[in-house]
C-alpha positions as CSV (number, residue, x, y, z in Angstrom):
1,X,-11.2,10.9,0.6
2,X,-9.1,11.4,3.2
3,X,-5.0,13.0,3.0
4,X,-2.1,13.5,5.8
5,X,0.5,15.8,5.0
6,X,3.6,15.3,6.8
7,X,7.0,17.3,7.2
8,X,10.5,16.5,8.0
9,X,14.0,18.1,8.3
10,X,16.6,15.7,7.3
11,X,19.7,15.4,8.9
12,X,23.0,16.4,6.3
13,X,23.9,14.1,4.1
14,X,21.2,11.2,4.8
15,X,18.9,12.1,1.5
16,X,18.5,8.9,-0.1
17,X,18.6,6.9,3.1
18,X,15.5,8.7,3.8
19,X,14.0,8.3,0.4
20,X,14.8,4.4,0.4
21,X,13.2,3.9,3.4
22,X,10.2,6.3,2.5
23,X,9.6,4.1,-0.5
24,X,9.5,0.9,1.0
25,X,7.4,1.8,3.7
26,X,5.0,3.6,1.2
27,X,5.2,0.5,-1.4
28,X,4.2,-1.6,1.7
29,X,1.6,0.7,3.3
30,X,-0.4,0.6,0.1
31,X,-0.2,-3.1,-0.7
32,X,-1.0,-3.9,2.7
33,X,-3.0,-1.2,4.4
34,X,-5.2,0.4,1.6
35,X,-3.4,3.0,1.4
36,X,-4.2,5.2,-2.6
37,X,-0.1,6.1,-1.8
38,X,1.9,9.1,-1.5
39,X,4.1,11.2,-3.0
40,X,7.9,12.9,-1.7
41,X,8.6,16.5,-2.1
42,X,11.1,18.4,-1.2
43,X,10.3,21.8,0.0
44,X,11.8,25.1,-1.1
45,X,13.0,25.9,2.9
46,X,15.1,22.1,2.9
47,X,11.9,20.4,4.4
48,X,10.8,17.1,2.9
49,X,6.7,16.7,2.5
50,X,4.6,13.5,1.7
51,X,1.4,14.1,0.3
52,X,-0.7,10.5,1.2
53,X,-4.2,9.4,0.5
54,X,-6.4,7.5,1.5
55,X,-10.4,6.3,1.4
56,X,-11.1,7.3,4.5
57,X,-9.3,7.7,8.4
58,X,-10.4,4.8,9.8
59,X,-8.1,2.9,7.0
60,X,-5.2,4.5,8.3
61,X,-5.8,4.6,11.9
62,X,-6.0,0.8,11.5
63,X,-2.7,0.5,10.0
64,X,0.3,-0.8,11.7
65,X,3.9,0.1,9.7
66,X,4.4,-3.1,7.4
67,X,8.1,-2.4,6.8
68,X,10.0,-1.5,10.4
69,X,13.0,-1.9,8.5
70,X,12.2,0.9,5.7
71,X,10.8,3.0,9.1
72,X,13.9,2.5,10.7
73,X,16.1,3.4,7.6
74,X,13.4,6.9,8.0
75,X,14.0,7.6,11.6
76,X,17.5,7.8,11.2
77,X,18.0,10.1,8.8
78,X,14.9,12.8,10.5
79,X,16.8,15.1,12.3
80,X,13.1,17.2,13.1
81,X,9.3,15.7,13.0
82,X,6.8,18.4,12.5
83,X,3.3,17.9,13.4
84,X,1.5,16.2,10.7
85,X,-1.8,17.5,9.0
86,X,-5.3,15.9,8.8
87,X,-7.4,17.0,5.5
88,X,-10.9,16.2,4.9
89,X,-11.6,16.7,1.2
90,X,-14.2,19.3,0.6
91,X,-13.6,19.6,-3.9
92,X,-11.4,18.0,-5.7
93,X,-10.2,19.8,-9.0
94,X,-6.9,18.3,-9.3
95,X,-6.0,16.7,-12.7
96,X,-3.3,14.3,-13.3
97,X,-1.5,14.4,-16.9
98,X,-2.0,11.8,-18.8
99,X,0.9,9.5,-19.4
């Protein structure tokens, strides 16, 4: 298993034109790349976080955006890009609830 964890700062007042085109481009990236999917968080300093898996990083390296239009409706609402992070998974004692 493989995870990226990226980080944004948002500019004022563009939210949900961010999250709109963060959901598309995640919906698409896991029907069309192999993605496992992501989530959104929003962090305590005003950062936004995704969390996204996947099997391994030659799956993602191979994947070209499938939604430029969801991408686009993302760049313009970052204000700041931080430097993403690579994880290798060494254990794994996360549990989901169950629904």
């Amino acid at each position: 298993m493989f995870a990226v964890i990226y980080r944004w700062r948002l500019r004022e007042g563009m939210e949900d034109t961010f999250a709109d085109g963060w959901h598309r481009v995640t919906k698409a990236i896991h029907a069309q790349c192999g993605s496992y999917g992501s989530r959104l968080h929003r962090a305590d300093d005003g950062t936004w976080v995704a969390y996204a898996r996947w099997p391994d990083a030659a799956t993602r390296e191979r994947c070209a955006v499938p939604d430029p239009d969801g991408e686009a409706l993302m760049r313009a609402a970052i204000e700041e890009y931080f430097e993403e992070t690579r994880l290798e998974l060494v254990d794994d004692l996360l549990a989901e609830p169950s629904a």
